[in-house]
N, C-alpha and C positions, 0 to 999 in steps of 0.2 A: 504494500500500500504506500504510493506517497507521499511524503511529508508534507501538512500544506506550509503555503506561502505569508511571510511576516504580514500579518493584518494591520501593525504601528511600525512608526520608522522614529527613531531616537537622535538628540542633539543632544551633546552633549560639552557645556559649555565652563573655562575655567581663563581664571586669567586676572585681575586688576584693575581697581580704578588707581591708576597709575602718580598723576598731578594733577596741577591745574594753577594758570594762569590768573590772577585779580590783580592788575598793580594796584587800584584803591586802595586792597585789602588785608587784611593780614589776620593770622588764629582762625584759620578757617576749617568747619569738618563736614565731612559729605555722607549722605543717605542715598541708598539704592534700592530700587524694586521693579520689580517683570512687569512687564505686561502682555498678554500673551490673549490667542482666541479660546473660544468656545471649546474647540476640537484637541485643545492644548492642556495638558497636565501636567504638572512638576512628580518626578518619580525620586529623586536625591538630591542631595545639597540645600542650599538657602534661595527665599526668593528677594530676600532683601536684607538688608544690613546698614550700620551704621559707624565710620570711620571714627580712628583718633581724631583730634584738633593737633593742625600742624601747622607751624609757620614757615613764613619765609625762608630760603637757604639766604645763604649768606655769600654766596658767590653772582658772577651777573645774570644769569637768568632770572635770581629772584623766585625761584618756582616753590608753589606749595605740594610737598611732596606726601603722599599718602601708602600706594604698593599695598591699597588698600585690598584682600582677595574675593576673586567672584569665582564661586564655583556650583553649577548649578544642574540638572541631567532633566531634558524634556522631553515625552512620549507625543505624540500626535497622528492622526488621519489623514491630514491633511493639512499642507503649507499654510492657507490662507491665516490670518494672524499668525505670522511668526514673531515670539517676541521681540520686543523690545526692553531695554537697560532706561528706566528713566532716575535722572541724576538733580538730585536738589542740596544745594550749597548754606552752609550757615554760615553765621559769624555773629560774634558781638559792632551794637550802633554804640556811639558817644556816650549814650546812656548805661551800658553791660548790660542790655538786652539783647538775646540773640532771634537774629533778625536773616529774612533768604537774602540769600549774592548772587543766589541762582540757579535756574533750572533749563536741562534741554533733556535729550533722549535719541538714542538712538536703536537701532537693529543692529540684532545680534548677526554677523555677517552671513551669509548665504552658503558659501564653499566653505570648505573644510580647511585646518593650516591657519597660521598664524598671521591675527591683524593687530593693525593698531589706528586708531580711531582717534579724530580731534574733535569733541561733542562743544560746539558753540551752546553758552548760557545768555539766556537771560531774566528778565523779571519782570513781573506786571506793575504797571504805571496806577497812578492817582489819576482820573477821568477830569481835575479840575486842579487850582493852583490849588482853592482854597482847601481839597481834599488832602493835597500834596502834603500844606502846610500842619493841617490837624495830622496826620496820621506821621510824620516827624515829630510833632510835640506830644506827641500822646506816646510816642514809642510803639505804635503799632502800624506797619508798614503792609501794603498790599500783599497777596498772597494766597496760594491756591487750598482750600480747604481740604481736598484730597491733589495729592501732585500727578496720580495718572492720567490727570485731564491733558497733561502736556504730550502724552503719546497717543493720545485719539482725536485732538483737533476740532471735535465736534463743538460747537459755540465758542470756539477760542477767537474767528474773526473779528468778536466783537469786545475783546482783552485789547488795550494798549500795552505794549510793549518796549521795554528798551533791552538791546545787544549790551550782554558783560561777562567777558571773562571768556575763560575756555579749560576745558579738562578734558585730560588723555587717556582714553581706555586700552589695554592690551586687551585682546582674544585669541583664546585656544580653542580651535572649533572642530570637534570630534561627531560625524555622521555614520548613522547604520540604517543598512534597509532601504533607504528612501530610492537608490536606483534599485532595487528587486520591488520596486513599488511603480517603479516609472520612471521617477526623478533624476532629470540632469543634475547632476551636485559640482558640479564646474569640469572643466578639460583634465584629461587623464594627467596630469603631474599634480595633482591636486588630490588624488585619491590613493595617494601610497600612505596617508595619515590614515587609514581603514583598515591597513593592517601591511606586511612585508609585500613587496614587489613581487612580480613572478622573474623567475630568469630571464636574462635577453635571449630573444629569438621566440621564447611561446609567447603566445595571445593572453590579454590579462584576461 
């Protein structure tokens, strides 16, 4: 009798929120979490986490360095929602209130093998000055009540916006099944992360 065929195909994702960029800013710690479809399950690892508080280096980059780890294992039927990493920044205001620096997000990359990602941040705006000005003096600054709204987009048109900052993701992106399921998973140098090569000369 034949064995049947993988009904789930697995990603399997590990790797770093690496740094990030604020000249503003300084003492800053980062939160992570998935967001991912309907068709999509977490099987291992975390779907989110929260970094130390790290400053400046002290060299000229200036970078806030974290090597914060993401290591995560997702089962699915189907690509449609493939997660995404969305990324939201604190720090302390004037006040030692901490306060977002920012948020972006991105997808967890597509092919297999190793990336590294620059995820542009930013933050939602005051709609008026006088907003601007109360929500400084009060110490309570705009901000998403749940932050996966930044990886669905749906009524964000209507969020003002300003660009700040930037952080760097590393990915380790390990795939199974999805071509015994259909799936192009990129060009064949790409798929010796699946497991050892065959010899030269046979067929993979």
């Amino acid at each position: 009798m034949a064995a049947a065929g993988p009904s789930v195909f697995l990603v399997m994702v590990n790797g770093q929120v690496e740094s990030a960029q604020f000249p503003e800013y300084d003492d800053l710690y980062c939160k992570y979490c998935f967001v991912y479809g309907q068709d999509w399950a977490p099987t291992a690892g975390l779907e989110e986490g929260i970094s130390q508080i790290t400053s400046k280096s002290r060299d000229a980059r200036r970078a806030l360095v974290w090597n914060f780890p993401i290591d995560v294992t997702f089962k699915s039927t189907n690509p449609h929602g493939w997660p995404q990493i969305v990324l939201s920044v604190y720090g302390p205001d004037v006040f030692g209130n901490d306060v977002v620096r920012g948020y972006g997000a991105a997808h967890v990359p597509f092919s297999p093998g190793r990336h590294k990602r620059t995820v542009p941040m930013f933050v939602p705006e005051s709609a008026s000055r006088l907003q601007r000005f109360t929500s400084w003096f009060m110490g309570r600054r705009p901000e998403y009540t749940d932050p996966r709204v930044v990886a669905q987009g749906e009524g964000r048109e209507v969020t003002r916006v300003r660009s700040q900052g930037f952080v760097t993701l590393l990915f380790n992106v390990v795939t199974k099944d999805m071509r015994k399921l259909g799936y192009d998973t990129g060009p064949p140098d790409t798929r010796g992360v699946l497991g050892p090569s065959p010899p030269q000369g046979l067929p993979r």
